[in-house]
C-alpha positions as CSV (number, residue, x, y, z in Angstrom):
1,X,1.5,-1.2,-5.0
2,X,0.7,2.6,-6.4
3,X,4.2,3.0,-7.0
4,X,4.5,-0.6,-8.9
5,X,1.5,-0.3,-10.8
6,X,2.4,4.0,-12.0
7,X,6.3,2.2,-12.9
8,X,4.6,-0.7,-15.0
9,X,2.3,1.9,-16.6
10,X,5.2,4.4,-17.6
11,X,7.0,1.2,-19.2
12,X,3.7,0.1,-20.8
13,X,3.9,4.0,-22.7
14,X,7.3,4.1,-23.4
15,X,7.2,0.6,-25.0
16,X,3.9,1.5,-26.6
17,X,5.0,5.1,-27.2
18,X,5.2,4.9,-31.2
19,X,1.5,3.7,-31.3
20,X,0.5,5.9,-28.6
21,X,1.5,9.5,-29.9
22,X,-1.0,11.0,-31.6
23,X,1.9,13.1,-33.4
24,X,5.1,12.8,-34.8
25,X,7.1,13.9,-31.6
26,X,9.8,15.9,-33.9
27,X,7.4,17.1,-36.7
28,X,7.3,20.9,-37.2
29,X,4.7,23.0,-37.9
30,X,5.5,26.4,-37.6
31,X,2.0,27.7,-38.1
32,X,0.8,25.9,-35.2
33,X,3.1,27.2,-32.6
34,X,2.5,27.9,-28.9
35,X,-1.3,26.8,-29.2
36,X,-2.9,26.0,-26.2
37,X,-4.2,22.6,-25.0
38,X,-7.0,21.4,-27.3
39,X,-9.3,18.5,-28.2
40,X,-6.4,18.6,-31.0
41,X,-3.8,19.1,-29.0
42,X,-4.6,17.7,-25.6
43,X,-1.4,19.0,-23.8
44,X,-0.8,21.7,-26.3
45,X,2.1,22.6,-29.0
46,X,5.4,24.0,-28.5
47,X,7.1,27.1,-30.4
48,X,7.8,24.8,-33.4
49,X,4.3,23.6,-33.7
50,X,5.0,19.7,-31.9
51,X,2.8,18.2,-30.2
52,X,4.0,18.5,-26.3
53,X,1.6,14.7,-25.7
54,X,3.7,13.6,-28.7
55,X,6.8,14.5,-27.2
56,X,6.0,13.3,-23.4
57,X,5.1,10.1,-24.5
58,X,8.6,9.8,-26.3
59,X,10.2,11.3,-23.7
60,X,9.4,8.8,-20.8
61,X,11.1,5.9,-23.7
62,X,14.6,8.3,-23.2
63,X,14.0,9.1,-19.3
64,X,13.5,5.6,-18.5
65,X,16.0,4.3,-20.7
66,X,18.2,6.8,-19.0
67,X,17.9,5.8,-15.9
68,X,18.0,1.8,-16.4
69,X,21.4,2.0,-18.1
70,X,22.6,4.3,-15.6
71,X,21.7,2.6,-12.3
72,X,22.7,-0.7,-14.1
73,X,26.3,0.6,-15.0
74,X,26.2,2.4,-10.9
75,X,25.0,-1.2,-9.8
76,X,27.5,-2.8,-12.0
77,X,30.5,-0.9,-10.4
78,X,29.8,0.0,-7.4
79,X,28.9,-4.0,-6.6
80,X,32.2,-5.1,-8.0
81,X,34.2,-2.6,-6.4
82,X,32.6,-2.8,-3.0
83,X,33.1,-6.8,-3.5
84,X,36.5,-6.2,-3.3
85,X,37.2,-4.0,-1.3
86,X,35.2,-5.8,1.9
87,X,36.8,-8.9,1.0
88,X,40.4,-9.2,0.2
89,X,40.4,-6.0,2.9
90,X,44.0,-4.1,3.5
91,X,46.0,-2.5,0.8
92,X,43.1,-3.1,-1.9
93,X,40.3,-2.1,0.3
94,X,42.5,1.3,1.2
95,X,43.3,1.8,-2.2
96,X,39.1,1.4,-3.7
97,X,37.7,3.7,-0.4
98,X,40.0,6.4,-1.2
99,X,39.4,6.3,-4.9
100,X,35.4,6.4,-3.0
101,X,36.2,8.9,-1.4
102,X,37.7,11.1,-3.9
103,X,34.3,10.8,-6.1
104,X,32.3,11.3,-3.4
105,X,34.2,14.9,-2.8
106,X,32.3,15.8,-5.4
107,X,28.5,16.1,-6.0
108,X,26.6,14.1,-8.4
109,X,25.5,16.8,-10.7
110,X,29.0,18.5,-10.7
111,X,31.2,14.8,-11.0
112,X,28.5,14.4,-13.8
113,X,29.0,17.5,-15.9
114,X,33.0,17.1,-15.1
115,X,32.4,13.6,-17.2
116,X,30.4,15.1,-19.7
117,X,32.6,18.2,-20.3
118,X,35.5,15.3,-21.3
119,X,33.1,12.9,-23.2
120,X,31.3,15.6,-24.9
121,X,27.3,15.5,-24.6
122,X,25.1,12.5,-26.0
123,X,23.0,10.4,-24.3
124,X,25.5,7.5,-24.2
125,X,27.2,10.0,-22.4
126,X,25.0,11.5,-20.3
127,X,23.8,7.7,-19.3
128,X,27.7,6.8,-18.5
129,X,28.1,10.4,-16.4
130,X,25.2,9.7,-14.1
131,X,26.4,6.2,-13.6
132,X,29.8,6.9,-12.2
133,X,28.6,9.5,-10.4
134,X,26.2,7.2,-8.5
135,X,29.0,4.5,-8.4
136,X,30.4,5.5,-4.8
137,X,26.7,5.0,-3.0
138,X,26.9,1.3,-4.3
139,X,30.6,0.7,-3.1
140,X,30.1,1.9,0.2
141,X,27.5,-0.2,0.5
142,X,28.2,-3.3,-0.9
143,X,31.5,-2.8,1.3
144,X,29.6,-3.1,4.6
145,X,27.4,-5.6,3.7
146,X,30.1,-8.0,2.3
147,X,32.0,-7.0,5.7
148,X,29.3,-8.3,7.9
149,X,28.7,-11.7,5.8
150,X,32.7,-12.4,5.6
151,X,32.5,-12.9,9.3
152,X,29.8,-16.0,8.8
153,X,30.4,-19.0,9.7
154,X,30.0,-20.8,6.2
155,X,32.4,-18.3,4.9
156,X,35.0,-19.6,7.1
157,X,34.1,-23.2,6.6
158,X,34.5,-22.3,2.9
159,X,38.1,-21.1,3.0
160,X,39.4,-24.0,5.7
161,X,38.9,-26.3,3.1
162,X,40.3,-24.1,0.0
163,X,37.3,-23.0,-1.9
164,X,38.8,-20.0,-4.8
165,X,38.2,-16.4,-3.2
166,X,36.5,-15.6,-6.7
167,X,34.0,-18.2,-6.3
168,X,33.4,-17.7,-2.4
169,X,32.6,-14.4,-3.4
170,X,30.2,-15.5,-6.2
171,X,28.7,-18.2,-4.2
172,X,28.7,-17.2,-0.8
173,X,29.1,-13.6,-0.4
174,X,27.4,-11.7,-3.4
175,X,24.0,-13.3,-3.0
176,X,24.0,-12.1,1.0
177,X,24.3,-8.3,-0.9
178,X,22.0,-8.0,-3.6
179,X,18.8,-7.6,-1.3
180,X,20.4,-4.2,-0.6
181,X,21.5,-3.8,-3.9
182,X,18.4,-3.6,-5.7
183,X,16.7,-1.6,-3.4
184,X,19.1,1.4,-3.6
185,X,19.0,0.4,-7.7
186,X,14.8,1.2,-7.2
187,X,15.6,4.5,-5.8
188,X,18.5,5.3,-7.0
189,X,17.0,5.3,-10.8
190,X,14.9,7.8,-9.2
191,X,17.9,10.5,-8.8
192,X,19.4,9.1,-11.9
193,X,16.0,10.4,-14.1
194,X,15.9,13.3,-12.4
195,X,20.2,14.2,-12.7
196,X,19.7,13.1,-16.4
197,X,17.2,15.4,-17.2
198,X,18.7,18.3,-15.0
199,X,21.6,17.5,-17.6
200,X,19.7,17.4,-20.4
201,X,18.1,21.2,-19.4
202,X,21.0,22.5,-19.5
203,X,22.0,21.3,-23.2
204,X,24.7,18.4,-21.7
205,X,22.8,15.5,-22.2
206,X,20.2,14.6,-24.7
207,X,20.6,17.1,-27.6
208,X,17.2,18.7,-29.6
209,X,15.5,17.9,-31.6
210,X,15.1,14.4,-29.8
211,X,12.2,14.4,-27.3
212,X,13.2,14.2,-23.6
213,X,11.6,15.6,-20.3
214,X,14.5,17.8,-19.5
215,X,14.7,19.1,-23.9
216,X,11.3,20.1,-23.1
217,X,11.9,22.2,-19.9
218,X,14.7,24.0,-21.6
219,X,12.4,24.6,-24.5
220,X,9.5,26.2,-22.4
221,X,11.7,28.1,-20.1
222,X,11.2,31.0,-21.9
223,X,7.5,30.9,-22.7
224,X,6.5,30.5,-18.9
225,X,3.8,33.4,-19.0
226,X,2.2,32.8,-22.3
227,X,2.9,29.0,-22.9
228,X,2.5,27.6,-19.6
229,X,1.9,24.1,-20.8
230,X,5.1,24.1,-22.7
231,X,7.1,23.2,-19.0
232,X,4.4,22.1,-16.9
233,X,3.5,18.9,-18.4
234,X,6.8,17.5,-18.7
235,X,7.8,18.8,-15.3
236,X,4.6,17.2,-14.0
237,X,5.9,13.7,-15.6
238,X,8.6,14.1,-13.8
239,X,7.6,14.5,-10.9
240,X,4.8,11.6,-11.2
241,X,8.0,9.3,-12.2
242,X,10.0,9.8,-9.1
243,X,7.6,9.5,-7.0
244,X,6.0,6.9,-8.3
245,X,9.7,4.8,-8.0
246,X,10.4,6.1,-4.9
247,X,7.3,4.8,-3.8
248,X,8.1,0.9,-5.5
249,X,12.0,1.4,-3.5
250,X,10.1,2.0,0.2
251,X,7.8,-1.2,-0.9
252,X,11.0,-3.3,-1.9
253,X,12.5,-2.2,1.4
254,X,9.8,-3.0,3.4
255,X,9.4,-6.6,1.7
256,X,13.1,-7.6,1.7
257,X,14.0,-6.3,5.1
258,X,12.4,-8.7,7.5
259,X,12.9,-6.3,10.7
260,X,10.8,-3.9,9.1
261,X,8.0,-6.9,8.2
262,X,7.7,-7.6,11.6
């Protein structure tokens, strides 16, 4: 319940972020650079003269966004791949597992920034990158699940008397999945925020000035011993985010797995 009510209260900011920020979040003021956390500045200023509470409010709206498009797109893919794959089996389900495979030779960061180094960097980009990249995790799964419910009863019953595959897969077989789903979705947006902004530090993902948690990191990096605050309020929200959703994905798990209920 931590975890549910820390995720509803980083939505709550990012929706609310424009009202919220006492600053603009890409204002300069030159003259006002690298001050320290104040009653005017509650988290401090950056090299520029923005307001770093400014900025981190902003940048949970790109962090989150980031990480909702790019489990949705993982979710997305992976679900419809591992769907057919674990059905229709033989020649189709070689041909998906060793496409898998291939991906998952690969690790996420690195498949990401091979993505990115052909797309070019944006956040549409950078949102499409970590979604492949997590593709593989949801295909393998999906694959075993969809394995295990094919050999139902009901499923069998279904294709005696001639129900469509597509629509014994729709009916029957995807809704026996998605408990599973979503919770690897919950956590998985976790290492999606956290790959996007490791994308975005180094200068692949979101591009300056716009405010993001991994912009900001980049931006500090270099004022460690005088500007402190400059990295360790972002990597702070960071660091709250995950855990917070990490925290809501073991609560889902527990809830929707009825072996761990009891």
């Amino acid at each position: 319940m931590v975890g549910l009510y820390s995720v509803i209260l980083m939505v709550a900011v990012a929706i609310l972020a424009d009202r919220l920020a006492p600053y603009d979040p890409i204002k300069m003021a030159p003259g006002f650079g690298l001050l320290a956390p104040s009653r005017e500045h509650v988290f401090g200023t950056d090299l520029l003269g923005r307001d770093v509470l400014s900025r981190l409010i902003h940048g949970a709206r790109i962090s989150l966004r980031v990480g909702l498009v790019s489990v949705g797109i993982a979710a997305v893919l992976g679900t419809t791949l591992g769907l057919l794959a674990g059905y229709f089996g033989r020649w189709v389900d070689l041909l998906i597992m060793r496409f898998i495979d291939l991906l998952l030779a690969f690790p996420n960061v690195l498949l990401a920034l091979a993505i990115i180094a052909i797309l070019g960097p944006s956040i549409f980009n950078l949102m499409i990158a970590v979604g492949i990249s997590a593709t593989p995790g949801y295909a393998r799964l999906v694959r075993g699940s969809v394995l295990s419910a094919k050999a139902n009863t009901y499923v069998e019953a279904a294709t005696a008397v001639g129900v469509p595959d597509g629509l014994i897969i729709w009916r029957h077989i995807l809704p026996n999945v998605l408990a599973p789903v979503i919770v690897l979705s919950t956590l998985g947006m976790a290492g999606a925020i956290l790959t996007g902004a490791a994308l975005s530090f180094l200068g692949l993902g979101v591009q300056p000035p716009t405010a993001e948690w991994g912009v900001m990191l980049a931006d500090g990096r270099n004022y460690l011993r005088i500007a402190w605050w400059i990295t360790t309020f972002p990597g702070m929200a960071i660091m709250v985010t995950v855990l917070a959703i990490n925290m809501l994905g073991d609560g889902l798990r527990d809830t929707l797995d009825p072996r761990l209920r009891t």
